[in-house]
C-alpha positions, 0 to 999 in steps of 0.5 A, a space after each residue: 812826707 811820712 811822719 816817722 815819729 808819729 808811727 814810731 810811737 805806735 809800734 814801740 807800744 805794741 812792741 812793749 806790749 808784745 814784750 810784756 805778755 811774753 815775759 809774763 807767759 814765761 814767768 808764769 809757765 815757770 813759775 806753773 812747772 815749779 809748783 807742780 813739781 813740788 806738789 805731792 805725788 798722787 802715789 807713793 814710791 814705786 816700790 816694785 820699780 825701785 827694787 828691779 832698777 837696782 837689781 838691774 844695775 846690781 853694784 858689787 860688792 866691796 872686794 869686787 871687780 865685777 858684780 854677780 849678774 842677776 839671772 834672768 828668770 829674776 830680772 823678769 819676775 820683778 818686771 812682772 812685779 813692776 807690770 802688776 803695781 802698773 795695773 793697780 795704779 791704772 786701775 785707781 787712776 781709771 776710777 777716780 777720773 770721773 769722780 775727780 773731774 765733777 767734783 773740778 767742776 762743781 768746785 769741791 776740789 782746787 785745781 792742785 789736786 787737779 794738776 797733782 792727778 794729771 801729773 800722775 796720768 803722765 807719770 803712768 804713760 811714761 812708766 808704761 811705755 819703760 816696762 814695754 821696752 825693757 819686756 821687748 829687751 828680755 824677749 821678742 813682742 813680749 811687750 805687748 803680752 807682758 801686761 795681761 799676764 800681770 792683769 791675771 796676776 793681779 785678779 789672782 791676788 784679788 780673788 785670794 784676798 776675797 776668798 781668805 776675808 770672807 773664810 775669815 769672817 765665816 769663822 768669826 760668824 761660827 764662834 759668834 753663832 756658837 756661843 749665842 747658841 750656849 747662851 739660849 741653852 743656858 737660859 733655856 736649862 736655867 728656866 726649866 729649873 725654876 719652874 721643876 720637874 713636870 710630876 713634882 707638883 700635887 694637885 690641890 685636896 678634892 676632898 671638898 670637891 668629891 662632897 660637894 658632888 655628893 651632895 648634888 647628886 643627893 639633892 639631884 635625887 630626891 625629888 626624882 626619885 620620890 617622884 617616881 615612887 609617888 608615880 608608882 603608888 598611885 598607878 598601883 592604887 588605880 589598878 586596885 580599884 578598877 578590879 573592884 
């Protein structure tokens, strides 16, 4: 006979323990989904987003029984406007992935700025997959074009910032240049001054200079020339004599 008490036991401990891993994974992933909702976002309001919502749902105004429609062409360059902060936030999600996920692995990061950055990748997909139903609403397969042509306009805006930053600090290094240039000329202006004009200063008396040469070649003379005439005399004296 088959002990039913006996197998009873076993099965109530498995079926407890079943019981308490599910409860215990309910609560956590409960308690998992609530901090991740009251994490910070990763990015701040969507501003673009908000302002063609509310253009969208244009309420009217006290007085009114219907609102004023928004045109088209407005409703579209908000979406553009909407599409463009997309790719910005794409873009900034793209170049911190990477760096995020070693800096997780090497355990400089908690895992809430983890959970706060995968929370915004799905925000993201979601966002996109909502501007590409409402370009299909406002036209046929624009959808698929609508985010090159924000794309383009964001590397417009980029390229404008480039050009007016580096025309900024061009005319910052021109002043810079130009006062240093005043400076070197006013130091420049200020030590010619000290020392004169190049013909202001008179070379020293040479009237002791101008005897001292006459007096070398005096002494230099002398003897040379009381040489030669020494010379001279006795030649003649010689010849004197061998006439005799």
């Amino acid at each position: 006979m088959v002990d039913l008490i006996g197998l009873a036991i076993p099965f109530a401990y498995l079926g407890l323990l079943v019981g308490s891993l599910a409860t215990f994974s309910s609560l956590y992933r409960k308690r998992k989904a609530a901090k991740s909702t009251s994490l910070e976002p990763w990015f701040g309001p969507h501003v673009q987003r908000n302002i063609y919502l509310s253009l969208l749902h244009f309420e009217p105004q006290p007085g009114q029984d219907k609102a004023t429609p928004v045109p088209d062409s407005i409703l579209k360059a908000a979406l553009l406007q909407r599409a463009a902060e997309d790719i910005r936030r794409i873009l900034a999600i793209r170049g911190a992935k990477q760096p995020l996920s070693q800096l997780l692995q090497r355990g400089s990061v908690g895992d809430d700025l983890w959970q706060r950055f995968l929370r915004a990748e799905k925000e993201m997909e979601t966002e996109l997959r909502d501007v590409v139903e409402e370009a299909n609403a406002f036209a046929t397969n624009w959808g698929q074009t609508i985010f090159q042509s924000a794309n383009e306009m964001v590397n417009n805006v980029t390229i404008r910032e480039r050009v007016a930053e580096l025309q900024a600090k061009g005319r910052a290094d021109r002043e810079w240049w130009d006062k240093e240039r005043e400076s070197i000329s006013t130091k420049f202006m200020q030590e010619l001054d000290e020392e004169g004009p190049p013909g202001s200063s008179k070379p020293a008396s040479t009237g002791a200079g101008n005897s001292d040469e006459e007096a070398v070649l005096v002494d230099a003379g002398g003897p040379m020339a009381g040489g030669s005439t020494a010379g001279s005399k006795g030649g003649t004296v010689k010849k004197r004599k061998g006439k005799k």
